[in-house]
LOMAR-917309 format. One line per field, with one value per residue (C-alpha): residue in one letter; x, z, y. Coordinates in steps of 0.001 Angstrom, whole numbers, plus 500000, padded with zeros to 6 digits. Layout:
LOMAR-917309
r (A  ...) .
c1 (X  ...) .
c3 (Z  ...) .
c2 (Y  ...) .
end
This chain:
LOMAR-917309
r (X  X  X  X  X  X  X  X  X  X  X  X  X  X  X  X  X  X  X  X  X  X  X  X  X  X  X  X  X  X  X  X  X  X  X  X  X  X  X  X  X  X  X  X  X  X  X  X  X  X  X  X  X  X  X  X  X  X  X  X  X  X  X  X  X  X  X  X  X  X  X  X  X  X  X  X  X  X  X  X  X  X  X  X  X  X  X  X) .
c1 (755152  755840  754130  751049  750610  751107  748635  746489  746801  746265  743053  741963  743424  741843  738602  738282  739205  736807  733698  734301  734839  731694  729437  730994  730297  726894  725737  727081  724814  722053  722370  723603  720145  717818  716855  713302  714326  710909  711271  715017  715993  718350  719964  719297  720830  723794  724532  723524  725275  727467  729535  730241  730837  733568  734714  735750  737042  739576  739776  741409  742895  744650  746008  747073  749134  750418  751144  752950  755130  755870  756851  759216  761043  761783  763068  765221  766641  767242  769429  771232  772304  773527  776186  779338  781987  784992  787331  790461) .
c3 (135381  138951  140085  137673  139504  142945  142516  141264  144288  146814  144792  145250  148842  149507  148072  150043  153448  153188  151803  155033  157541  155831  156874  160619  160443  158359  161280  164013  162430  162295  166012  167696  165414  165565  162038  160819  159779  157948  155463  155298  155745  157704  155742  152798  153677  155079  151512  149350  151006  153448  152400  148522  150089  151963  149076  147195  149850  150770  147122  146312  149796  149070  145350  146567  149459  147333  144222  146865  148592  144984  143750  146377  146281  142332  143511  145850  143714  141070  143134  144466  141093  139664  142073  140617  141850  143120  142513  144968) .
c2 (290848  289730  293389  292426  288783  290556  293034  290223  288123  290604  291431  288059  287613  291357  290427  286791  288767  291524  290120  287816  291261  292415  289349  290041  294012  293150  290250  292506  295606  293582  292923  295924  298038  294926  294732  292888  289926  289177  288014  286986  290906  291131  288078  290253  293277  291376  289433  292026  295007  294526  291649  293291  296435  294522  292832  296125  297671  294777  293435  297594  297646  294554  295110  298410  296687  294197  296544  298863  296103  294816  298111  298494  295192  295896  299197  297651  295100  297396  299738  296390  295347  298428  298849  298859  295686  296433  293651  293204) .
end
């Protein structure tokens, strides 16, 4: 359950970080090419493709992290608990 709510949060945490990289890469694209902005373009093409493209890529990125860094603390605390006791 605890891997489950990890993976979950670093979807969410993921998700938040790079729909916000994607407005930076999407403003800086719009920039560095000089896109039309008539219309609302450029705005357009920032909202509507740059910043969900970031979102799925940090929203998997994140949950993979997460899932990964969970996986291996269970791991760990599984091999620290079946250690046998030696009592002196």
């Amino acid at each position: 359950m605890k891997i489950a709510l990890l993976v979950l949060l670093g979807l969410v945490l993921g998700a938040l970080g790079g729909a916000a990289v994607g407005i930076g890469v999407g403003l800086a694209w719009v920039e560095i090419f000089k896109t039309s902005n008539f219309e609302g373009y450029s705005g357009l093409l920032v909202f509507f493709t740059f910043m969900p493209l970031g979102a799925a890529i940090g929203g998997l990125g994140g949950a993979l992290l997460f899932g990964i860094i969970a996986v291996r603390d269970a791991e760990i605390a599984i091999e620290r608990n079946s250690a046998p006791r030696q009592d002196t």
